[in-house]
C-alpha positions as CSV (number, residue, x, y, z in Angstrom):
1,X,-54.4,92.8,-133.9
2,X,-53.8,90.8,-130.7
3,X,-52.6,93.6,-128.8
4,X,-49.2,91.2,-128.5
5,X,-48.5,92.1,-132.6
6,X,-50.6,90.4,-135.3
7,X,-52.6,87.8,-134.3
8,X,-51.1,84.1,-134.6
9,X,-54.1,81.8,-135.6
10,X,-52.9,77.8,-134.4
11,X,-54.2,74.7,-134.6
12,X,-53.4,71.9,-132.6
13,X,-53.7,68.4,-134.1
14,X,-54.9,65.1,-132.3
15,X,-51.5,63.4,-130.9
16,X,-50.2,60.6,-129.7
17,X,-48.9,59.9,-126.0
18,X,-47.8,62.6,-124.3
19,X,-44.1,61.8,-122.7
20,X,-41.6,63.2,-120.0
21,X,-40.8,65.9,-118.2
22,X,-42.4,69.2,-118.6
23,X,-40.5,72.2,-117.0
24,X,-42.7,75.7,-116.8
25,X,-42.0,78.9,-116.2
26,X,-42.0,80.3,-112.3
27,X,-45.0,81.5,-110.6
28,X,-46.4,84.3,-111.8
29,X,-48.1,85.8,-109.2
30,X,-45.0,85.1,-106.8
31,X,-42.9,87.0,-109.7
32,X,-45.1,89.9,-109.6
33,X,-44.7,89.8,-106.1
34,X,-41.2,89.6,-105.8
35,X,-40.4,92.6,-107.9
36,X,-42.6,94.7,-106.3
37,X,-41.7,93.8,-102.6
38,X,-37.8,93.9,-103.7
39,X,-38.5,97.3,-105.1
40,X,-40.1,98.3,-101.8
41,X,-37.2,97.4,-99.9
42,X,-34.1,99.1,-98.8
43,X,-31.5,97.3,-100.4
44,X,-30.7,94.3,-103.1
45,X,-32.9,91.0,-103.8
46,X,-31.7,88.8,-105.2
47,X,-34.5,87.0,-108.0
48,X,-33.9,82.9,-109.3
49,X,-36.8,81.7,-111.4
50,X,-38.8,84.6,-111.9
51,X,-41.4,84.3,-115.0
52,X,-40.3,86.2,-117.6
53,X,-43.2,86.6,-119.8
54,X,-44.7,89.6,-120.8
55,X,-47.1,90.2,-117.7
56,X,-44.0,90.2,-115.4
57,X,-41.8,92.5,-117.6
58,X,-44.2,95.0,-117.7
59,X,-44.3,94.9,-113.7
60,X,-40.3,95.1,-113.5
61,X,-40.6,97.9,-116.3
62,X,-42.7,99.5,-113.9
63,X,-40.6,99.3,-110.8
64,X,-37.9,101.0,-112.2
65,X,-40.2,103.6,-113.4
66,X,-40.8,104.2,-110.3
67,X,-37.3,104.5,-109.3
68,X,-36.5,101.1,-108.2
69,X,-32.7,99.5,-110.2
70,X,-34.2,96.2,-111.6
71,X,-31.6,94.2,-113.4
72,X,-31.9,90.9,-115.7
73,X,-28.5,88.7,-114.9
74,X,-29.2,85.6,-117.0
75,X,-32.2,83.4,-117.3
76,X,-34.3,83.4,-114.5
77,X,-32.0,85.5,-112.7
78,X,-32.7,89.1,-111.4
79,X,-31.5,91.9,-109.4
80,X,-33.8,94.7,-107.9
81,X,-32.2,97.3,-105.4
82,X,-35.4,98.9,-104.0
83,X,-36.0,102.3,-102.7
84,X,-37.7,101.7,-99.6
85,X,-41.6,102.0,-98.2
86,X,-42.6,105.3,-99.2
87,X,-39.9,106.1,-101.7
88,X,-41.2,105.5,-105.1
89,X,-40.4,108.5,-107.7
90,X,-42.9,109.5,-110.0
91,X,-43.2,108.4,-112.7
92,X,-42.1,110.2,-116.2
93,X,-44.5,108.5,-118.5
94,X,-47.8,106.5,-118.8
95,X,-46.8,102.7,-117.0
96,X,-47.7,100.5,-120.0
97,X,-48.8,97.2,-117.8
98,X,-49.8,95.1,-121.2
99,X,-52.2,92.3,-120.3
100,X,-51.4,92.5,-116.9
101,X,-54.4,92.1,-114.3
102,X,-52.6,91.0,-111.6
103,X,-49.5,93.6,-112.1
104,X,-52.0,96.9,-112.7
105,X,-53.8,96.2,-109.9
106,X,-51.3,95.4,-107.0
107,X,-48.7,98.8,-108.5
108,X,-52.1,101.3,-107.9
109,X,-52.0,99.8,-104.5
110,X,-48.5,100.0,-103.4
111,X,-48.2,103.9,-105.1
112,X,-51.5,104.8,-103.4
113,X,-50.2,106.0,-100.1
114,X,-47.3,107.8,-101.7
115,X,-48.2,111.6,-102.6
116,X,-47.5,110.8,-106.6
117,X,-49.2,110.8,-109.6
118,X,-49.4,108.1,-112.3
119,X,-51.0,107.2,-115.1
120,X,-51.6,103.3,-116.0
121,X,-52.8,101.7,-119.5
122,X,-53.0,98.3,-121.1
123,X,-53.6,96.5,-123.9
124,X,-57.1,96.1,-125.1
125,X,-58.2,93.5,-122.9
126,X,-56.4,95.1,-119.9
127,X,-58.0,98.3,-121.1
128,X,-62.2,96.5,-120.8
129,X,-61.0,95.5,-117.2
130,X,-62.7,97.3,-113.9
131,X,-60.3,99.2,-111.9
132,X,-63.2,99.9,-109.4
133,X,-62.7,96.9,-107.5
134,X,-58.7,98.8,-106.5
135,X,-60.1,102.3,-106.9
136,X,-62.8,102.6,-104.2
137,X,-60.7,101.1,-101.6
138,X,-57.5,103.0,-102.2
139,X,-59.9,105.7,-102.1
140,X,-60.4,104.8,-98.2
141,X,-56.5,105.9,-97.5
142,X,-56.8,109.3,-99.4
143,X,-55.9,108.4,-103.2
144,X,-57.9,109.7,-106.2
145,X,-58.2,108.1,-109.1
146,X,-59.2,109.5,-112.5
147,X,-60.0,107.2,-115.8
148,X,-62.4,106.0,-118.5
149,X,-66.1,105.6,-117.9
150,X,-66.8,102.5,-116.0
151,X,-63.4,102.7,-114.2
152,X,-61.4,101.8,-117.0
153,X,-57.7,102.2,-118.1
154,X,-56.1,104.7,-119.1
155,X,-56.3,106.0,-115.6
156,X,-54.2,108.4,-113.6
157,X,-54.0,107.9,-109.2
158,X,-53.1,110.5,-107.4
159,X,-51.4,108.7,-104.1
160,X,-52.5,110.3,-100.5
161,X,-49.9,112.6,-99.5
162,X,-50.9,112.0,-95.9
163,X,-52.6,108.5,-96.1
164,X,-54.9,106.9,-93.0
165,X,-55.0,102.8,-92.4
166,X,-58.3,101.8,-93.6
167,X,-60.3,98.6,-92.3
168,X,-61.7,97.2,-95.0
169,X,-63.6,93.9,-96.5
170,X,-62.9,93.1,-99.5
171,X,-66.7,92.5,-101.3
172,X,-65.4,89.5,-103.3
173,X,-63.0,86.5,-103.3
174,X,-60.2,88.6,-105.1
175,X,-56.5,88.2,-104.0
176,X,-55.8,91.2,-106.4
177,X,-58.1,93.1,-104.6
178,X,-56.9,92.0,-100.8
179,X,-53.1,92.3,-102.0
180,X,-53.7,96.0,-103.6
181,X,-54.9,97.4,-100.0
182,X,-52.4,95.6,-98.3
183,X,-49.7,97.0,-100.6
184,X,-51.0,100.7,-99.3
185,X,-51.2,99.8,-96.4
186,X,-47.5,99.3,-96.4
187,X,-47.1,103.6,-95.8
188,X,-50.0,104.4,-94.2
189,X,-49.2,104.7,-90.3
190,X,-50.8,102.3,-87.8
191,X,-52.7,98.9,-88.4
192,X,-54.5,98.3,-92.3
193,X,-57.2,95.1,-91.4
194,X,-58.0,93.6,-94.3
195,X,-60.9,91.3,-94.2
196,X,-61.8,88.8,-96.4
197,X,-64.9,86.0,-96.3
198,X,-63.7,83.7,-98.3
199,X,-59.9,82.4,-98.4
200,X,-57.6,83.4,-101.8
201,X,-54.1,82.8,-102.7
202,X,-51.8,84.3,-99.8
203,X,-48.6,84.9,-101.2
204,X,-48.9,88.4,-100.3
205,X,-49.0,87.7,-96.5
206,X,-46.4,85.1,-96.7
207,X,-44.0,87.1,-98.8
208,X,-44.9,90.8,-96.6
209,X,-43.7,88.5,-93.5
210,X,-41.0,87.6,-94.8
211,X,-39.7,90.9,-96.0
212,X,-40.3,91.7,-92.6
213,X,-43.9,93.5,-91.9
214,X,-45.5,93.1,-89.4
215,X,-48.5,91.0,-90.3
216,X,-50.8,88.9,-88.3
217,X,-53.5,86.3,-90.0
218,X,-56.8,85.4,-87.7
219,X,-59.5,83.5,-88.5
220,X,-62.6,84.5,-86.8
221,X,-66.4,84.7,-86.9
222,X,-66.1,88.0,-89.0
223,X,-63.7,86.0,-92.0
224,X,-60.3,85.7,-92.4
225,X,-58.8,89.0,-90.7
226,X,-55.0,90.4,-91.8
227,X,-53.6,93.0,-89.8
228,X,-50.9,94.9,-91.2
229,X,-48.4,97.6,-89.2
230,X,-47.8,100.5,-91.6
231,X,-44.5,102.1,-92.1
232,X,-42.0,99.3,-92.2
233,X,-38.4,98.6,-93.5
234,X,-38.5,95.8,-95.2
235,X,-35.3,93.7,-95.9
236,X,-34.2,92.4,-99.2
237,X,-34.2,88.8,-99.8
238,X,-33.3,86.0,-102.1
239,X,-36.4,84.4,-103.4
240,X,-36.4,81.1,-105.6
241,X,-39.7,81.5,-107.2
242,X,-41.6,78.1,-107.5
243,X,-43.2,76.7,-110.5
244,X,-46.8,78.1,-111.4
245,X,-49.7,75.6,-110.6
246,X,-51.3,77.5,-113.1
247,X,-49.2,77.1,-115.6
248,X,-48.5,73.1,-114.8
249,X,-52.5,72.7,-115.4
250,X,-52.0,72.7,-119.0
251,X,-49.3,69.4,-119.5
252,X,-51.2,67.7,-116.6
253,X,-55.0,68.5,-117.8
254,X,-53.7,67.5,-121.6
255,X,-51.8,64.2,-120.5
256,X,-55.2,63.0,-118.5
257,X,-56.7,63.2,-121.8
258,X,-54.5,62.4,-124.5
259,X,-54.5,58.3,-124.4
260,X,-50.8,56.4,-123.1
261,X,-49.7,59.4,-122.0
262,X,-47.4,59.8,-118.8
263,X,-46.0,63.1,-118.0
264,X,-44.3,64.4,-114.5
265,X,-44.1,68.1,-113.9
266,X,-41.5,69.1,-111.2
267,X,-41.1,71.7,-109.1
268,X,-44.9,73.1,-108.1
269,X,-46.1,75.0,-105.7
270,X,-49.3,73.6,-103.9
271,X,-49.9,76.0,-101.7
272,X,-53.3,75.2,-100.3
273,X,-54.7,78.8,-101.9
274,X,-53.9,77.3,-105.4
275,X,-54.1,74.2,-105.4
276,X,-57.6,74.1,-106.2
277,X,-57.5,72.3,-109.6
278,X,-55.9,69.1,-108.6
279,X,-58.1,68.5,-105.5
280,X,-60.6,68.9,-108.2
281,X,-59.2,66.1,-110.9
282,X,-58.2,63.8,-108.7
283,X,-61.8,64.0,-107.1
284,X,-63.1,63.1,-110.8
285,X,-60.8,60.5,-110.4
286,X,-57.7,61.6,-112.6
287,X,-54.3,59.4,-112.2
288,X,-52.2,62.3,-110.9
289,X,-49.8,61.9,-108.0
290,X,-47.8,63.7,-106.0
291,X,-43.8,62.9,-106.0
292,X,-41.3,64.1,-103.5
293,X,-43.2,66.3,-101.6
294,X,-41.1,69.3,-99.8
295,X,-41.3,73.1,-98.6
296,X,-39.3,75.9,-100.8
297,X,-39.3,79.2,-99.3
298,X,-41.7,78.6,-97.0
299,X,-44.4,77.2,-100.4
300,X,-45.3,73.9,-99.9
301,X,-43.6,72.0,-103.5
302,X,-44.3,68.4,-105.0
303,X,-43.5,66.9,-108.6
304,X,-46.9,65.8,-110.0
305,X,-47.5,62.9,-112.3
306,X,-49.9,62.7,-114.9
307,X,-51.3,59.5,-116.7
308,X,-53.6,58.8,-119.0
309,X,-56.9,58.8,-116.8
310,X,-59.8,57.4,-119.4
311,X,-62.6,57.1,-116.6
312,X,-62.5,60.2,-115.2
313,X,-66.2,61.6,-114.6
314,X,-68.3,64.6,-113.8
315,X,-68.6,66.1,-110.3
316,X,-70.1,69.3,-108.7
317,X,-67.1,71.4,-107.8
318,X,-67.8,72.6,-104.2
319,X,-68.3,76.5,-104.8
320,X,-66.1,77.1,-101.8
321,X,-62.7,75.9,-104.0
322,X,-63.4,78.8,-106.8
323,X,-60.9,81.1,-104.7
324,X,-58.2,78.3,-105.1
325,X,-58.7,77.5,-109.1
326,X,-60.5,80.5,-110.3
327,X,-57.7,80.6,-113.0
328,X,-57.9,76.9,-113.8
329,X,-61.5,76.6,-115.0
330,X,-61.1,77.3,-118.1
331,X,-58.8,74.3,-118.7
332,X,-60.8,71.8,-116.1
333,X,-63.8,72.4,-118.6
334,X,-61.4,70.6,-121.1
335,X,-61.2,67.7,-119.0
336,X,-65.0,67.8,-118.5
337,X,-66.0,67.7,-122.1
338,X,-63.5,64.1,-122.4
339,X,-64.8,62.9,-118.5
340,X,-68.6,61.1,-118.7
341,X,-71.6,63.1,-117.1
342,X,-71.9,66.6,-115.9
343,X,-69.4,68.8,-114.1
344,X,-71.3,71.5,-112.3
345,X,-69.5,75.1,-111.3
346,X,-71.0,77.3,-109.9
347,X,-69.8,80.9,-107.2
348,X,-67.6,81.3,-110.0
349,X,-68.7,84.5,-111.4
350,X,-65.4,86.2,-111.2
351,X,-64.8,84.6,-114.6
352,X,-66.7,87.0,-116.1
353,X,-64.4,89.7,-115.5
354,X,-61.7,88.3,-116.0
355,X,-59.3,88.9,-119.5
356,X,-61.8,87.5,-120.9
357,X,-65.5,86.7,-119.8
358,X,-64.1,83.1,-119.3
359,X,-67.4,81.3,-119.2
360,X,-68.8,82.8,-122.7
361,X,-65.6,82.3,-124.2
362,X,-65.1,78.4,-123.3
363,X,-69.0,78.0,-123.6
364,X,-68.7,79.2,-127.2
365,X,-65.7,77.4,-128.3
366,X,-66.9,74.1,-127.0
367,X,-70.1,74.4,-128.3
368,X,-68.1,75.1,-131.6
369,X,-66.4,72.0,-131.1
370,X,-69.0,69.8,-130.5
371,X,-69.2,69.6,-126.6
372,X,-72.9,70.8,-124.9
373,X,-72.3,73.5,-122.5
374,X,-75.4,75.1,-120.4
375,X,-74.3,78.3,-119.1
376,X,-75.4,81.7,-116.4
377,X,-74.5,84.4,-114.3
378,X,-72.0,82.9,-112.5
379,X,-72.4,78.9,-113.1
380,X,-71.9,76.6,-116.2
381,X,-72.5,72.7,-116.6
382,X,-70.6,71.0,-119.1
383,X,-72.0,67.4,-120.4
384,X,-68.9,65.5,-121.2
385,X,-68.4,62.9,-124.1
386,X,-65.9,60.6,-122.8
387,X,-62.6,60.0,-123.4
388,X,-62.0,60.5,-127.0
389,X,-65.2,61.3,-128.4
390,X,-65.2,65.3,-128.5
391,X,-65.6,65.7,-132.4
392,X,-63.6,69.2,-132.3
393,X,-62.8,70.4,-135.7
394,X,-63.9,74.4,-134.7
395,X,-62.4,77.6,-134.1
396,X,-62.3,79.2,-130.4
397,X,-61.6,82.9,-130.1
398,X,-59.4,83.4,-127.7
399,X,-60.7,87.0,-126.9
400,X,-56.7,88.1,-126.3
401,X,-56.8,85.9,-123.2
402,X,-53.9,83.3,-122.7
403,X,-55.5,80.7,-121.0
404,X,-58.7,80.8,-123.4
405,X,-56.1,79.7,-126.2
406,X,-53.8,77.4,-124.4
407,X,-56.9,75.4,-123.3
408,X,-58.9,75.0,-126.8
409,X,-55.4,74.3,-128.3
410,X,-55.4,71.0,-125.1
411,X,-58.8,69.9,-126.7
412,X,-57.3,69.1,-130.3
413,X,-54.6,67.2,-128.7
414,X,-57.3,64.7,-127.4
415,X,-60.4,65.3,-129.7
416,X,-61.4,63.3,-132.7
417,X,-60.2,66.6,-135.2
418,X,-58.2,69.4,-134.9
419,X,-58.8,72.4,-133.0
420,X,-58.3,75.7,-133.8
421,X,-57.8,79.5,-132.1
422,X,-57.9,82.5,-134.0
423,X,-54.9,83.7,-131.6
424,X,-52.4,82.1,-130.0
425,X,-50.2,85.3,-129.2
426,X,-51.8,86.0,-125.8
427,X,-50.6,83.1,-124.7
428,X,-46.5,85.0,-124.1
429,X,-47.9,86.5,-121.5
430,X,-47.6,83.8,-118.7
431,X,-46.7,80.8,-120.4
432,X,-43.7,81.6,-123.4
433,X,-42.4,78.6,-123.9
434,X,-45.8,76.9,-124.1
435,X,-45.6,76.2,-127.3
436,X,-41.8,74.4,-127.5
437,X,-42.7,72.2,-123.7
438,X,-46.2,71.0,-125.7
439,X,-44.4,70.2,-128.6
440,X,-41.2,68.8,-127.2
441,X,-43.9,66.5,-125.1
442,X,-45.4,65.3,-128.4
443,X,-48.5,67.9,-129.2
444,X,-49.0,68.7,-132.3
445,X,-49.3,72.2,-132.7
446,X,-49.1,74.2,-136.4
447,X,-48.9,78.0,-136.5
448,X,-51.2,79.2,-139.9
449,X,-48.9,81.8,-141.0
450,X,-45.8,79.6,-141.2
């Protein structure tokens, strides 16, 4: 069992040209983020484009657990009526958050300074996850949290009745982690500082100032410094949600590699903390261009165009752009095994941890499919082939992570046989229509229990 239903072994055939426009789903971690925020607020947002996979349904199932109205109008199209900073109900039973990392993660933080209980769980994956990284600093304002050895889900948090702001620097590069303490800082009276060495993904800070906190951003000697006023009202918005970079990877990493193909993907969002993966390609020397550059909602937005790139080749990824792509890997090491010589990554240990340890699980499946992959702690190399001569013909296990199985299933489109994953159900989590957009673009992709 995937943990999504039974498991939904695919294979995805070598294709020819990949053609036109490929429209995905809105950003996910903007969609998290606009649920939450909306149910935080006192009165109605208004949501266009939110992601509605199963990550982000579990986080709007959530929010009205918590008391928040959350209302689907139409595709795309939701309605949250929030309760305010400080007013979330508790819960009546266990929050089922699925897969979700991201959605887990950022609810402990925000109920954390609020003097509830509740008690979280996940799907198997979700469930092998740490919750320590959250935990410990919630801890800081007052919370108690209660779960599996190791810090594992199921888990119950107590929120701090009479929370304190907390300073606090975050020991990683995790946007989870800095968004989580932020989020409880929200109710928590006077200034939360967040500190963080190394730049991520700031959605949070762009969307809390635009709600309406009170939120400053420094950079200084000490890191990257956020100070947050507790205690605010935040005012309902209308968000349009951008398209997920994350999500776009997969059409524009697959029509690099699949020969005559051209492929434009509208409607991205590039800001700087994500856009990690197409500095990267385009450094390897990838034939992907920006169109019609703009800003959406304060997100900087472009079309990008994808070509057939047959001379791509290896690089050293500087370590400092892990923050900005940490999700992506797993896909740019497709585009390594078809580019010539090595592509080196290293800092990137946060893989490990993720629904998956990413590195073993691409390291295998290459390896299964031909590709030579040299891997550690928190580094792999892999050796590519050139374009169109990874032999492919094995089976990846996905491991009941999405963008394991959505990557492998991008190998067989350009290898020399197809590829296969033992599950490709995962893969409804961020990216549901994954399977009709690939198809509709040309991909040959075959489900083994029809």
């Amino acid at each position: 069992m995937s943990g999504h239903g039974p498991a939904i072994p695919m294979t995805s055939r070598p294709c020819g040209p990949l053609k036109g426009e490929a429209h995905v789903p809105g950003d996910k971690s903007i969609s998290h983020r606009s649920l939450i925020l909306g149910a935080l607020s006192v009165g109605e947002t208004r949501i266009e484009g939110l992601l509605e996979g199963d990550d982000v349904l579990a986080t709007a199932e959530a929010m009205r657990a918590f008391g928040a109205e959350v209302e689907h109008l139409g595709p795309g199209e939701w309605r949250v009526n929030g309760v305010g900073v400080g007013g979330f109900a508790e819960p009546e039973d266990v929050i089922d958050c699925g897969n979700a990392g991201t959605g887990v993660r950022l609810i402990m933080g925000c109920m954390a300074t609020t003097g509830i209980t509740a008690t979280f769980t996940g799907d198997a994956s979700l469930r092998s996850r740490p919750m320590g990284r959250v935990t410990d600093p919630i801890a800081l304002f007052g919370a108690a949290s209660y779960g599996r050895d190791g810090g594992r889900l199921p888990m119950s948090v107590v929120g701090a009745a009479d929370p304190v702001p907390v300073r606090y620097t975050v020991p990683m590069p995790s946007a989870q982690v800095k968004s989580a303490v932020l989020l409880a800082g929200l109710n928590a009276p006077g200034q939360t500082v967040v500190i963080e060495q190394e730049a991520t993904r700031d959605h949070t800070e762009r969307m809390l100032a635009g709600f309406g906190a009170e939120i400053t951003v420094e950079d200084t000697d000490e890191g990257r410094v956020i100070t947050l006023t507790g205690q605010p009202e935040l005012k309902p918005q209308d968000i349009v949600v951008p398209r997920d970079p994350s999500s776009a990877a997969f059409p524009v990493c697959a029509a690099l590699i699949v020969p005559g193909s051209d492929v434009l993907v509208p409607n991205i969002g590039l800001n700087p903390t994500r856009a990690g993966l197409f500095d990267t390609l385009r450094d390897m020397g990838a034939n992907l261009t920006y169109e019609n550059l703009r800003e959406e909602g304060g997100e900087p937005v472009a079309d990008l165009r994808a070509r057939y790139s047959p001379d791509m080749h290896g690089i050293e990824v500087p370590p400092a752009r892990a923050a900005s792509m940490i999700d992506e890997y797993p896909i740019l090491s497709v585009v390594a095994a078809n580019a010539t010589g090595q592509t080196v990554m290293r800092g990137v240990k946060e893989l490990r941890v993720k629904e998956s340890d990413r590195i073993e699980a691409m390291a295998s499946g290459l390896r299964a499919n031909g590709v030579n992959v040299e891997d550690g702690d928190d580094w792999w190399i892999v050796t590519g082939m050139g374009a169109g001569k990874v032999p492919g013909g094995g089976t990846a296990v996905s491991h009941l992570d999405h963008r394991i199985a959505m990557s492998f299933l991008c190998l067989g489109m350009a290898a020399q046989n197809p590829v296969s994953v033992d599950d490709g159900g995962p893969i409804a989590t961020s990216f549901p229509i994954f399977e009709p957009l690939m198809t509709g673009l040309g991909a040959q992709l075959v489900r083994a229990n029809r």
